[in-house]
Biopython code that builds the backbone (N, CA, C, O; Angstrom):
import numpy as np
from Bio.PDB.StructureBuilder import StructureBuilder

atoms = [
    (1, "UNK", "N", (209.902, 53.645, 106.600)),
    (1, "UNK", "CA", (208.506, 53.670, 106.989)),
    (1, "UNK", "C", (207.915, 55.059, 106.723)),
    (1, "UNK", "O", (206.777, 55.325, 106.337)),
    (2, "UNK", "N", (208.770, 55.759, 106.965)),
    (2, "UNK", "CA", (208.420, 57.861, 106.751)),
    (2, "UNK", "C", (207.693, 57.795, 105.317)),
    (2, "UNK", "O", (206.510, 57.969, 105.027)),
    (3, "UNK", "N", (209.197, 57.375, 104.247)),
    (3, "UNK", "CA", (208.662, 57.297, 103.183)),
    (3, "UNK", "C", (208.027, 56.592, 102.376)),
    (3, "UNK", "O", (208.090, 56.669, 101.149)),
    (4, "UNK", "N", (207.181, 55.644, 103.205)),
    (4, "UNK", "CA", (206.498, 54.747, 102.627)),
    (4, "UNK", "C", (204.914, 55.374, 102.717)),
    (4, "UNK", "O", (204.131, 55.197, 101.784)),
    (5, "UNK", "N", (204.489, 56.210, 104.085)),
    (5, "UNK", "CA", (203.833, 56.621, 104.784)),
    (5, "UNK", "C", (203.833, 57.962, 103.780)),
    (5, "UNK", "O", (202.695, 58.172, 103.361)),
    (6, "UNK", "N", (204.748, 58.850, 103.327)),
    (6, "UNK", "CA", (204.616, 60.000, 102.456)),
    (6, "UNK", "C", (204.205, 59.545, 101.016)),
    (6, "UNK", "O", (203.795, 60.492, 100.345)),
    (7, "UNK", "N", (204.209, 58.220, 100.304)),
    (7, "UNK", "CA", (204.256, 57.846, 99.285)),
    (7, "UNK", "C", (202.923, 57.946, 99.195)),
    (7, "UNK", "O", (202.372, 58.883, 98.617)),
    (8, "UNK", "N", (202.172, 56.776, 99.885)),
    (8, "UNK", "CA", (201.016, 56.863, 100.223)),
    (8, "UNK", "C", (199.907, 57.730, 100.350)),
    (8, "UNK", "O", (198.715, 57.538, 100.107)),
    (9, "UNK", "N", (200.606, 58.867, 100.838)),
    (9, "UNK", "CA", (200.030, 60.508, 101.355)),
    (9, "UNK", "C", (200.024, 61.038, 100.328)),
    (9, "UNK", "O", (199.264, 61.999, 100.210)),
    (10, "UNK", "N", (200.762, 60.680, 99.314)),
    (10, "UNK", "CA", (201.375, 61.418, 97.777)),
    (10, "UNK", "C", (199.913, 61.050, 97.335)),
    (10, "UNK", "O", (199.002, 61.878, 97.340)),
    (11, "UNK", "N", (199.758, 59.693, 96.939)),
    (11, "UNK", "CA", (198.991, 59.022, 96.180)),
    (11, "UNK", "C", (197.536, 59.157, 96.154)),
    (11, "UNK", "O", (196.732, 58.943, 95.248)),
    (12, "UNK", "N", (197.401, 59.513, 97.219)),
    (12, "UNK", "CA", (195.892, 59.590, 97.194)),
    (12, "UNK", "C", (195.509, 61.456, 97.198)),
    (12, "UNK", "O", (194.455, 62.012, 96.886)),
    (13, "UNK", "N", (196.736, 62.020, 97.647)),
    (13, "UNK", "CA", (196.456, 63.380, 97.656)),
    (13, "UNK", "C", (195.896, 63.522, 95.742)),
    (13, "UNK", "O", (194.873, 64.024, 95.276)),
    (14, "UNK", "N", (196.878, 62.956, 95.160)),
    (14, "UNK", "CA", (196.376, 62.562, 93.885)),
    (14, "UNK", "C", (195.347, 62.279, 93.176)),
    (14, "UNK", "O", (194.729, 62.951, 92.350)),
    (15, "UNK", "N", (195.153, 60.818, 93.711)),
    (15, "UNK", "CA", (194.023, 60.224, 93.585)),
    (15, "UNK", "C", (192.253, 60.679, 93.709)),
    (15, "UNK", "O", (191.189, 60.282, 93.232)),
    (16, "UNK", "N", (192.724, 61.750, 94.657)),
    (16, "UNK", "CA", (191.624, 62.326, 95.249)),
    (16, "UNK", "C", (190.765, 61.886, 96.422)),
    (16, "UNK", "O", (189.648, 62.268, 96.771)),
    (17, "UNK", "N", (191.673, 60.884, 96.989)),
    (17, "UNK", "CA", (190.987, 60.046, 97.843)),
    (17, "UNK", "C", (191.637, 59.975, 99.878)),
    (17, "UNK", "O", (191.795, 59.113, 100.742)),
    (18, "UNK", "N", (191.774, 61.215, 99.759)),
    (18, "UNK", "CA", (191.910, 61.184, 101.350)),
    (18, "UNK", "C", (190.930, 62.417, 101.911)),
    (18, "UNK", "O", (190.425, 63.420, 101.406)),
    (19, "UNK", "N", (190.937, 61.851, 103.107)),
    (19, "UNK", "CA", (190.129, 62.855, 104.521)),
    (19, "UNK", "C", (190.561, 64.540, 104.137)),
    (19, "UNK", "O", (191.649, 64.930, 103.713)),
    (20, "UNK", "N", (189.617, 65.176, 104.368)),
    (20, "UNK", "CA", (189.983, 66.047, 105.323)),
    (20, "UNK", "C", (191.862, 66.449, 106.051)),
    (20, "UNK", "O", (192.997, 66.813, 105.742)),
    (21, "UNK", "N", (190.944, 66.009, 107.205)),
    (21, "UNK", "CA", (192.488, 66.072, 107.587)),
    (21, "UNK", "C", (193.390, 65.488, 106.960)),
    (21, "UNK", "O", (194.329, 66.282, 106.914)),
    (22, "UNK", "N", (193.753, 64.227, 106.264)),
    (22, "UNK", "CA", (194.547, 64.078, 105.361)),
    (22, "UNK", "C", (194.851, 65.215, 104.529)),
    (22, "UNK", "O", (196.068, 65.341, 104.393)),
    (23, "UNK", "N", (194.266, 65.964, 104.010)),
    (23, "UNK", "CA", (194.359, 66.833, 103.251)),
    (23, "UNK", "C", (195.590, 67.875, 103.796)),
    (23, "UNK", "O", (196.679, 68.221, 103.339)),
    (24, "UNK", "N", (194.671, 68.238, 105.254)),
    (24, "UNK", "CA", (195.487, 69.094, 105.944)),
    (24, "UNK", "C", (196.616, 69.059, 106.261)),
    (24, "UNK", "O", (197.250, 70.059, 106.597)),
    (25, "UNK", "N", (197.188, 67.616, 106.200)),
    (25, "UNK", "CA", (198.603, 66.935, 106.763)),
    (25, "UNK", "C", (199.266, 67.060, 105.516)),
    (25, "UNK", "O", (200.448, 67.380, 105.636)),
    (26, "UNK", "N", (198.730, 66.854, 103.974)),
    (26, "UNK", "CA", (199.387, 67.053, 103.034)),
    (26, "UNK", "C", (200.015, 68.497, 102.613)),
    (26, "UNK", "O", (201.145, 68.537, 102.127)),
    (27, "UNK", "N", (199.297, 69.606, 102.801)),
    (27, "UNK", "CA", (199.306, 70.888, 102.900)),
    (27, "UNK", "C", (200.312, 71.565, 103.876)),
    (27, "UNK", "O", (200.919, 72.607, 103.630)),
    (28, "UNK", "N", (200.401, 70.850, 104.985)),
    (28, "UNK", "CA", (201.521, 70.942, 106.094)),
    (28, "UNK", "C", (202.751, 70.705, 105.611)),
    (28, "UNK", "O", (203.543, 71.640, 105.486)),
    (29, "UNK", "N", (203.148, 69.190, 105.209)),
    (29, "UNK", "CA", (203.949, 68.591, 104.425)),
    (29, "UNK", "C", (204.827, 69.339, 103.759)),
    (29, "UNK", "O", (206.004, 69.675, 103.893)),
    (30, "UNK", "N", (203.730, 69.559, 102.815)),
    (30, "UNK", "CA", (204.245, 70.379, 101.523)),
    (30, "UNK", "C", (205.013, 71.516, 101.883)),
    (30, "UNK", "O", (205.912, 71.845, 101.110)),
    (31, "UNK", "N", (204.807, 72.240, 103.018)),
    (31, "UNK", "CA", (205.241, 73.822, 103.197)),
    (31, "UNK", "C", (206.536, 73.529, 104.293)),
    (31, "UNK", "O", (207.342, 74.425, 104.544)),
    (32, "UNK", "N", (206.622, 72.334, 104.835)),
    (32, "UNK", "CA", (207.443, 71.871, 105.923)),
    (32, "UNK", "C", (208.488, 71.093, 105.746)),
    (32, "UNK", "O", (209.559, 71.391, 106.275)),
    (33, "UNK", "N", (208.295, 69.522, 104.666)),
    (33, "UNK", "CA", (209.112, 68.673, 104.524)),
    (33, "UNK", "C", (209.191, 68.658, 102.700)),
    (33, "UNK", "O", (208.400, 68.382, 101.799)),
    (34, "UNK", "N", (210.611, 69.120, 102.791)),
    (34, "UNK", "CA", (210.943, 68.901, 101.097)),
    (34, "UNK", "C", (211.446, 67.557, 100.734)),
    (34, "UNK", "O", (211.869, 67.425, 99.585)),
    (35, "UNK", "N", (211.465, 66.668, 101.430)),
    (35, "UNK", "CA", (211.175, 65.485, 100.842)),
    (35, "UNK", "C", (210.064, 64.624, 100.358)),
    (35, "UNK", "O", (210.087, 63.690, 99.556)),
    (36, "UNK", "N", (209.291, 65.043, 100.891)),
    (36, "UNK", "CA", (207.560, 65.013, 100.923)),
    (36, "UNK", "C", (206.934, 65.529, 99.398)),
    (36, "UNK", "O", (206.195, 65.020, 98.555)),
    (37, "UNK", "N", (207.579, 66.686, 99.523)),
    (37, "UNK", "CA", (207.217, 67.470, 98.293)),
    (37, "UNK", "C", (208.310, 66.607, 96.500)),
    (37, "UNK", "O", (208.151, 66.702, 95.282)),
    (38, "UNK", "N", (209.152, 65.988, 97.275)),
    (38, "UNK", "CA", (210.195, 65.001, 96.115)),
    (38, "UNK", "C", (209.164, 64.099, 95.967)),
    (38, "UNK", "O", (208.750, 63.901, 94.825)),
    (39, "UNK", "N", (208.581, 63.410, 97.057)),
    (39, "UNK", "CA", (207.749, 62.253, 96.797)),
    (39, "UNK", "C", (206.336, 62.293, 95.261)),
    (39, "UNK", "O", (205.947, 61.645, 94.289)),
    (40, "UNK", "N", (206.073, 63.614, 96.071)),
    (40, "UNK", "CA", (204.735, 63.973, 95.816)),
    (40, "UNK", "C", (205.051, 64.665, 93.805)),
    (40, "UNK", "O", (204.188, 64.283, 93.015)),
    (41, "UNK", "N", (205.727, 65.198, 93.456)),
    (41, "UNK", "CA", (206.470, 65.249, 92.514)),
    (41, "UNK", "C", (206.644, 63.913, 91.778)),
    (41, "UNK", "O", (205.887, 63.756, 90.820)),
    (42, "UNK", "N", (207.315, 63.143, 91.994)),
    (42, "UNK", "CA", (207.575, 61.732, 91.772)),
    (42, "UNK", "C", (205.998, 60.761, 91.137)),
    (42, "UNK", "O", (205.748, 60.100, 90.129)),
    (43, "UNK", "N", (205.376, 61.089, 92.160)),
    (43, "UNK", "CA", (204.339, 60.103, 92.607)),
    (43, "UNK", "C", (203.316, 61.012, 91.005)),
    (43, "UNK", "O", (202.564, 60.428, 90.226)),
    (44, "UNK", "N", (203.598, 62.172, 90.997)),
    (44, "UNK", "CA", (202.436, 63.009, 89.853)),
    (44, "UNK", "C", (203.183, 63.081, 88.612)),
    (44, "UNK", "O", (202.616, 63.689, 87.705)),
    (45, "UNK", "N", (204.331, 62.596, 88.367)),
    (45, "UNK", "CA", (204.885, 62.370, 87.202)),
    (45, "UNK", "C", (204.382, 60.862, 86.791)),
    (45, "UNK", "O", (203.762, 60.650, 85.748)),
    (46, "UNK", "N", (204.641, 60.089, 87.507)),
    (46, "UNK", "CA", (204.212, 58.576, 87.724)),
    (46, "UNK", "C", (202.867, 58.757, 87.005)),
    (46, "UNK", "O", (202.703, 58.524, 85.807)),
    (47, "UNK", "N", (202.051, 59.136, 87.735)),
    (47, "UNK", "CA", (200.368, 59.172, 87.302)),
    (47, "UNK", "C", (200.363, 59.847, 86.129)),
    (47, "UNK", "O", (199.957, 58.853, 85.525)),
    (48, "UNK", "N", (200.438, 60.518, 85.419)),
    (48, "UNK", "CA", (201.001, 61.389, 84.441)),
    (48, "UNK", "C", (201.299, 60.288, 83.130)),
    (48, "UNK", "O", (200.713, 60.150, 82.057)),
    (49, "UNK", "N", (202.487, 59.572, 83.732)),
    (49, "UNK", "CA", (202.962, 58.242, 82.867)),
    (49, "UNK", "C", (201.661, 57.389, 82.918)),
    (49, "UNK", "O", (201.146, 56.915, 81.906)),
    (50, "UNK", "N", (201.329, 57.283, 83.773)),
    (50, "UNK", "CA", (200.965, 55.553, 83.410)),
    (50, "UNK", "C", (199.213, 56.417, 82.670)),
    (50, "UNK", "O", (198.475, 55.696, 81.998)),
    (51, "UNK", "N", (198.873, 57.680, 82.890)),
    (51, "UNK", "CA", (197.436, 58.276, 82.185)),
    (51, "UNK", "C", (198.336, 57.890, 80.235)),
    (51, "UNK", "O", (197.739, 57.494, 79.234)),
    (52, "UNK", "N", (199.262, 58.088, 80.321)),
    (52, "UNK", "CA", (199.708, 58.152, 78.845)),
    (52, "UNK", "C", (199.513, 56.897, 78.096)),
    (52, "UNK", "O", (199.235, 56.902, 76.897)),
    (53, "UNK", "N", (199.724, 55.296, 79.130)),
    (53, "UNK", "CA", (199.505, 54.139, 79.011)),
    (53, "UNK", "C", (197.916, 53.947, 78.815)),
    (53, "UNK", "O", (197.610, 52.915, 78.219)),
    (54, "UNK", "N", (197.044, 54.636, 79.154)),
    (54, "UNK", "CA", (195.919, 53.975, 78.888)),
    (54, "UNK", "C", (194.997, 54.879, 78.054)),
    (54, "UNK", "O", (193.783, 55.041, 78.178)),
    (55, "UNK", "N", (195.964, 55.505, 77.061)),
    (55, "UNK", "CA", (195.172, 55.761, 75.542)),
    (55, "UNK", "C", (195.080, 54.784, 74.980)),
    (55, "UNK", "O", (195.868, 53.841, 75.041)),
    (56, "UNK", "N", (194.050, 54.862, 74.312)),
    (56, "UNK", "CA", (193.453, 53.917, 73.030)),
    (56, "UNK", "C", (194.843, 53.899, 72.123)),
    (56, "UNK", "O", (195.708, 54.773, 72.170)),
    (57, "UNK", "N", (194.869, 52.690, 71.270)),
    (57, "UNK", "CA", (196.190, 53.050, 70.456)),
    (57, "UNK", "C", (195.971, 53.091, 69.120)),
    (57, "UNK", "O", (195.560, 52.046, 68.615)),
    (58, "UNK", "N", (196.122, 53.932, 68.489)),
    (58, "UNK", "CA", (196.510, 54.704, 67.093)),
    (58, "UNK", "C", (195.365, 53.736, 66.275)),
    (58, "UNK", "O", (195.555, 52.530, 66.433)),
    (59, "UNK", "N", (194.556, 53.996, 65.680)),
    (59, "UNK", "CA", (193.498, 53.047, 64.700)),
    (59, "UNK", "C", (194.475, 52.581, 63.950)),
    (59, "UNK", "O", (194.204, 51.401, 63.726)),
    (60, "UNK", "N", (195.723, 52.948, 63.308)),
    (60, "UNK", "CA", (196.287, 52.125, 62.154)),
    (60, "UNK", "C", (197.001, 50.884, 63.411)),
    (60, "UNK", "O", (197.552, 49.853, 63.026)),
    (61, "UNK", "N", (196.872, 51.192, 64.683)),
    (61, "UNK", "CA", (197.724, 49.611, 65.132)),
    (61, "UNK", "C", (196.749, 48.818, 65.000)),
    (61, "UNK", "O", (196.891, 47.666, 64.591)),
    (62, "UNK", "N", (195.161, 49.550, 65.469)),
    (62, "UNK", "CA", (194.244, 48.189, 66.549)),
    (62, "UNK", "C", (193.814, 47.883, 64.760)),
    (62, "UNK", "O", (193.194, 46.820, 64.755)),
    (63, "UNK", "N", (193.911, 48.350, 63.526)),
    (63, "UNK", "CA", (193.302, 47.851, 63.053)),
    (63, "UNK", "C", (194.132, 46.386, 61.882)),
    (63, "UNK", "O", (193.615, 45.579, 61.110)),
    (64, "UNK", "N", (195.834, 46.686, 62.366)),
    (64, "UNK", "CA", (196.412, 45.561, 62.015)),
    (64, "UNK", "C", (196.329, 44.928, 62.788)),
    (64, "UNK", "O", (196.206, 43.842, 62.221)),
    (65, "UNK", "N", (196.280, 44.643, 64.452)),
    (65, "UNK", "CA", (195.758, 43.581, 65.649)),
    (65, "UNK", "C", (194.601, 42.648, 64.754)),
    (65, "UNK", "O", (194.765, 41.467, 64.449)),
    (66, "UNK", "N", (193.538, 43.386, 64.455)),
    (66, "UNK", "CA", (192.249, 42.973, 64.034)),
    (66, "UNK", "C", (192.490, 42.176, 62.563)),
    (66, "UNK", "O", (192.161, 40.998, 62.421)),
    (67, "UNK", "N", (193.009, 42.849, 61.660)),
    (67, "UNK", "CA", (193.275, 41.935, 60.510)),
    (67, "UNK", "C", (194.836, 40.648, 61.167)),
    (67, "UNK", "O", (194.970, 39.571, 60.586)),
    (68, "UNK", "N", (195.511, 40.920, 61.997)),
    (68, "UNK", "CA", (196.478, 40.388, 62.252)),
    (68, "UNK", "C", (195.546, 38.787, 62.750)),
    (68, "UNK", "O", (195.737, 37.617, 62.419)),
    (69, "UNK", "N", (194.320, 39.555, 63.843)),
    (69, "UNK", "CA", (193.755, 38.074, 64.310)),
    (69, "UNK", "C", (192.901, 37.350, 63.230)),
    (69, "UNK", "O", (192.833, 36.134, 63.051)),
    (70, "UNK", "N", (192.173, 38.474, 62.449)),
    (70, "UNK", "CA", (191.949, 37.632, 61.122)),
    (70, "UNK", "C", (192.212, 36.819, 60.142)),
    (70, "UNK", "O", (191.471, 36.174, 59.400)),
    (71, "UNK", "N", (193.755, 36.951, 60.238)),
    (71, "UNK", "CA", (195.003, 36.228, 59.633)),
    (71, "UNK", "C", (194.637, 34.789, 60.117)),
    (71, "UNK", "O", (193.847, 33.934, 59.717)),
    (72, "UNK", "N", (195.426, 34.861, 61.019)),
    (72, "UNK", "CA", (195.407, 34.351, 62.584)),
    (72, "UNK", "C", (194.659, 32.765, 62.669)),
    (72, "UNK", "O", (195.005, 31.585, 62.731)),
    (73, "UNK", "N", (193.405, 33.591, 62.626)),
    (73, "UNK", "CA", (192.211, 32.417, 62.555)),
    (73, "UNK", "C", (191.767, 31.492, 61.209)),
    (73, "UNK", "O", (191.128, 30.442, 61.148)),
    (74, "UNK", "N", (192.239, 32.138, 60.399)),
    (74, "UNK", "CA", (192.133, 32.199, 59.322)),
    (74, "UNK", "C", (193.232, 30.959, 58.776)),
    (74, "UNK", "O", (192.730, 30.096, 58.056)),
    (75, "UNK", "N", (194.175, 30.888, 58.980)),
    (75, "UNK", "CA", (195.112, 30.155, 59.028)),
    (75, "UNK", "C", (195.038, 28.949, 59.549)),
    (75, "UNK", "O", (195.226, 27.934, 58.878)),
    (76, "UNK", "N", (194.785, 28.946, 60.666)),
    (76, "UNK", "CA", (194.472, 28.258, 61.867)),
    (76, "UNK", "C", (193.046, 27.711, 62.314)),
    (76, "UNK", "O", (192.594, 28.077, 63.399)),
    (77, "UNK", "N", (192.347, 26.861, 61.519)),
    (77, "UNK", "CA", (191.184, 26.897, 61.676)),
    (77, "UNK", "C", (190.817, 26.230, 62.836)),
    (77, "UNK", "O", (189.921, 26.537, 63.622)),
    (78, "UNK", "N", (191.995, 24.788, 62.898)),
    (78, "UNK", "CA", (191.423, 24.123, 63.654)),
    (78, "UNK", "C", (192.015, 24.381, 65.061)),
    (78, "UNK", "O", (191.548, 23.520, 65.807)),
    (79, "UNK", "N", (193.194, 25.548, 66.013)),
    (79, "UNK", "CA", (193.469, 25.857, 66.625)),
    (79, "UNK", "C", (192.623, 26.206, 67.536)),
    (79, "UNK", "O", (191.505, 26.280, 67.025)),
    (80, "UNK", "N", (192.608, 26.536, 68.991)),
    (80, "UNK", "CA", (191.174, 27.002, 69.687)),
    (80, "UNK", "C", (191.714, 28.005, 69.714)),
    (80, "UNK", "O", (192.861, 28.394, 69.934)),
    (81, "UNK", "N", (190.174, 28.707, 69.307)),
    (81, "UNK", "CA", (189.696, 30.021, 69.236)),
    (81, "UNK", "C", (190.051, 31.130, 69.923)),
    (81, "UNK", "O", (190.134, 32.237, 69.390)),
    (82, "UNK", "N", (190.358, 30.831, 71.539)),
    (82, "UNK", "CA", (190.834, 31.669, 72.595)),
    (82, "UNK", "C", (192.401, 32.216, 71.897)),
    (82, "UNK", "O", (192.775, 33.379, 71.751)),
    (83, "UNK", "N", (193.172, 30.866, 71.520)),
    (83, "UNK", "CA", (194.819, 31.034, 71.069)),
    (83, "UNK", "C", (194.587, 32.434, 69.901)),
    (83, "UNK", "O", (194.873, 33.631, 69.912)),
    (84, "UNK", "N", (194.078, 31.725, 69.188)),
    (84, "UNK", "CA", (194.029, 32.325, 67.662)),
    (84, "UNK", "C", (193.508, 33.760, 68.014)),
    (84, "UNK", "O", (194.049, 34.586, 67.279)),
    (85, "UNK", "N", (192.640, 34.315, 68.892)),
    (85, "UNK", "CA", (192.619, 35.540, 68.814)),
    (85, "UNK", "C", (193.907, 36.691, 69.868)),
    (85, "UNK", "O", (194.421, 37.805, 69.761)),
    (86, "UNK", "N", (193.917, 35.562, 70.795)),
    (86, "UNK", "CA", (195.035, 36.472, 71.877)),
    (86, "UNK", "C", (196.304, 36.488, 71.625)),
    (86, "UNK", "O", (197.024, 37.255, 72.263)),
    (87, "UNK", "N", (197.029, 35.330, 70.278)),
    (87, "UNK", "CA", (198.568, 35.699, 70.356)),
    (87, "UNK", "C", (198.859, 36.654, 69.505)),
    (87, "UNK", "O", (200.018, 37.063, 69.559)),
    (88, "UNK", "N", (198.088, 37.179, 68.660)),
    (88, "UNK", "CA", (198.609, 38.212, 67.580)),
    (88, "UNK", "C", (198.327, 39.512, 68.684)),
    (88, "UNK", "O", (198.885, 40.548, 68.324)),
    (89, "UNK", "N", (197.715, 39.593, 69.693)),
    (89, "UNK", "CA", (196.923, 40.945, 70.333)),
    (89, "UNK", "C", (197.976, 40.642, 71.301)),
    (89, "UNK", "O", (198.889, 41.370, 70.913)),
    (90, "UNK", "N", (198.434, 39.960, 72.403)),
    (90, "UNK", "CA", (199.390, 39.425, 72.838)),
    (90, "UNK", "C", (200.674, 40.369, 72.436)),
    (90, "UNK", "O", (201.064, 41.305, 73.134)),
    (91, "UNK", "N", (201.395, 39.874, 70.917)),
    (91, "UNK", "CA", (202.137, 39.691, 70.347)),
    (91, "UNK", "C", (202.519, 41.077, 69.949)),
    (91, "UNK", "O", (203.647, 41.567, 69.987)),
    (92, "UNK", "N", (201.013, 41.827, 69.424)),
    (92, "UNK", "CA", (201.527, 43.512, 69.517)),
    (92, "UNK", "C", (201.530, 44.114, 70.465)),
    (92, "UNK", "O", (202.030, 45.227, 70.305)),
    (93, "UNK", "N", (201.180, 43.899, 71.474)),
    (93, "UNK", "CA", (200.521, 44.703, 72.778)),
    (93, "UNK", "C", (201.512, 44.340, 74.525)),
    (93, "UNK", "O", (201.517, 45.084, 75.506)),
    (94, "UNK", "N", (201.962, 43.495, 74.433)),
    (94, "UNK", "CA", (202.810, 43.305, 75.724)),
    (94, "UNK", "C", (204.047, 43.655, 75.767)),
    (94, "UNK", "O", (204.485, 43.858, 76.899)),
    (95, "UNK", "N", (204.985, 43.836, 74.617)),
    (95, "UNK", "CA", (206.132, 44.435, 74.661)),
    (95, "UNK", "C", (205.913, 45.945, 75.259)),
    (95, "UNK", "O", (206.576, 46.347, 76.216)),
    (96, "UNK", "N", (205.107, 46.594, 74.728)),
    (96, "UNK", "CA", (204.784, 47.855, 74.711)),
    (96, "UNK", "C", (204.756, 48.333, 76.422)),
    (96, "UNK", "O", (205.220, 49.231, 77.124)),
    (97, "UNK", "N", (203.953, 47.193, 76.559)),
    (97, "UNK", "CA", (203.106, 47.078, 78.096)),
    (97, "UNK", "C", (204.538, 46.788, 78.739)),
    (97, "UNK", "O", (205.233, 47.751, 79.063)),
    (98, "UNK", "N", (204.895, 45.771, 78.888)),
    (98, "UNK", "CA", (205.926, 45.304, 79.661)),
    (98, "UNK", "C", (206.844, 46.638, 80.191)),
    (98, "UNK", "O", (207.052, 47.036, 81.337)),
    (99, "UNK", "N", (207.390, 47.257, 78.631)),
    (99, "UNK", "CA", (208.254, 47.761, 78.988)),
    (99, "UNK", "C", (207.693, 49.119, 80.071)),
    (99, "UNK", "O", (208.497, 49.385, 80.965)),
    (100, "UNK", "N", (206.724, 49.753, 80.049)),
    (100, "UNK", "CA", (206.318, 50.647, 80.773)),
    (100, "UNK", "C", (206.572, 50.491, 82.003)),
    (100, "UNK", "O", (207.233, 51.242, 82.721)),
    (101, "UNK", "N", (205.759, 48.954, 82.441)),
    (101, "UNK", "CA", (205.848, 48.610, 83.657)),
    (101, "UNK", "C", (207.239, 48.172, 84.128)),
    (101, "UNK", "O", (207.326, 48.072, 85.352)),
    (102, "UNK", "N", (208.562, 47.833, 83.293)),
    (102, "UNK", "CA", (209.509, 47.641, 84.575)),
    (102, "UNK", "C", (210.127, 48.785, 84.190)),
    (102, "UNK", "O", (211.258, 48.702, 84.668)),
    (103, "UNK", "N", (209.971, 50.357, 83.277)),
    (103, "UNK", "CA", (210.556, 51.695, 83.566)),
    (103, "UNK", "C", (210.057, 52.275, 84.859)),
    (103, "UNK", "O", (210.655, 53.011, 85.644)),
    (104, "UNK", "N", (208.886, 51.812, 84.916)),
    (104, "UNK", "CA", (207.932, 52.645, 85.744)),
    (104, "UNK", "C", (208.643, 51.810, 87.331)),
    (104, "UNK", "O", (209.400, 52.497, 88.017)),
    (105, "UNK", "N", (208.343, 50.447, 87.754)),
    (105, "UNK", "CA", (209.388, 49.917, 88.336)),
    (105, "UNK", "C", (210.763, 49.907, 88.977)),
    (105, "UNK", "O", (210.922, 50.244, 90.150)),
    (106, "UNK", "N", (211.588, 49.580, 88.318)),
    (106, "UNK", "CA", (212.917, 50.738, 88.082)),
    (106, "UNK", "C", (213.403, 51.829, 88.998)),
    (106, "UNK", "O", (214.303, 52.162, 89.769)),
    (107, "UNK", "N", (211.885, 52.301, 88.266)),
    (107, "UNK", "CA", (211.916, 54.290, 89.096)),
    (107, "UNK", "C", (211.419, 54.347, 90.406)),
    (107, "UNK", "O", (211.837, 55.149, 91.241)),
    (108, "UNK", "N", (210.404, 53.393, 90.642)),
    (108, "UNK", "CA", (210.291, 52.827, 91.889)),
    (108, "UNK", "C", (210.930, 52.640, 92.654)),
    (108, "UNK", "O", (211.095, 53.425, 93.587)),
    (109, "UNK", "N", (211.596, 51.386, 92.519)),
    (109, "UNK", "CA", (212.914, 50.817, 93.288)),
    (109, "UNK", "C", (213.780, 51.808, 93.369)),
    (109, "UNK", "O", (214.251, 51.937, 94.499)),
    (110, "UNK", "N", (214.245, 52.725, 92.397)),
    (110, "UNK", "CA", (215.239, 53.604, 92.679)),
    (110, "UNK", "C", (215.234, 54.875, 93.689)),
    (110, "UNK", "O", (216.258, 55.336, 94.195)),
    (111, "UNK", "N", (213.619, 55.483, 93.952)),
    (111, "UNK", "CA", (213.191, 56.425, 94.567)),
    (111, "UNK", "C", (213.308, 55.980, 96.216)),
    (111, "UNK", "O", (213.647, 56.717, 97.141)),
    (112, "UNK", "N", (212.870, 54.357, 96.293)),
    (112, "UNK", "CA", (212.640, 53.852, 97.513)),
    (112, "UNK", "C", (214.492, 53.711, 97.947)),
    (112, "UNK", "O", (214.877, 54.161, 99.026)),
    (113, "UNK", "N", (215.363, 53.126, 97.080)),
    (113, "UNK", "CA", (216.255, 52.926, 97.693)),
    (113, "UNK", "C", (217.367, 54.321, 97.942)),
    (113, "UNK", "O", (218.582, 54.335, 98.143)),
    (114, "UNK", "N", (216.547, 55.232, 97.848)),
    (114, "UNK", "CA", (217.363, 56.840, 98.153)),
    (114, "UNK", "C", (216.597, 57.025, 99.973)),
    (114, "UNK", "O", (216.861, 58.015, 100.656)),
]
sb = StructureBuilder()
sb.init_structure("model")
sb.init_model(0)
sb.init_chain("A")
sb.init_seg("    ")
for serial, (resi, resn, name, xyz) in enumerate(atoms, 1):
    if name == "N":
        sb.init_residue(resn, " ", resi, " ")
    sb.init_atom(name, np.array(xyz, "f"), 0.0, 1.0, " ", f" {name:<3s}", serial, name[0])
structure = sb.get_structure()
């Protein structure tokens, strides 16, 4: 519960989104409990990662996605429209995704079960 309660405290100290006194309790923390300060470490590497996940990706990918769905449809005339554009975008784009999210996961579970 401590460290669920410090995770939390991490996150928004982050985020930018606590009180005042929140603030003050984080600042305490920090100079008092070095596990707090593991969390908080943890928690700004995390954010760090997942800011890296939501770059735009490289014009030479999005612009084989785009000829990929052009293909796609193209091929496929009489397929619906929704299919034909989301499995090629799908198809490049969720491996990528996936894997972030169960590293990121993972590191989760592993931090919580210490």
């Amino acid at each position: 519960m401590k460290a669920d309660y410090y995770s939390d405290l991490a996150l928004g100290y982050i985020q930018g989104s606590l009180t005042p006194q929140e603030k003050q309790e984080v600042f305490q923390l920090i100079m008092e409990a070095p596990d707090f300060c593991e969390i908080l470490l943890l928690e700004l590497e995390l954010s760090r990662t997942l800011t890296e996940c939501k770059t735009a990706p490289p014009k030479k990918t999005a612009a084989n996605v785009y000829f990929r769905v052009l293909a796609s449809a193209a091929a496929q005339p009489s397929a619906k429209l929704a299919e034909s554009f989301l499995t090629p975008i799908f198809r490049a784009s969720l491996p990528n995704l996936v894997t972030w999210m169960i590293f990121n996961y993972q590191r989760r579970v592993f931090v919580d079960a210490r």
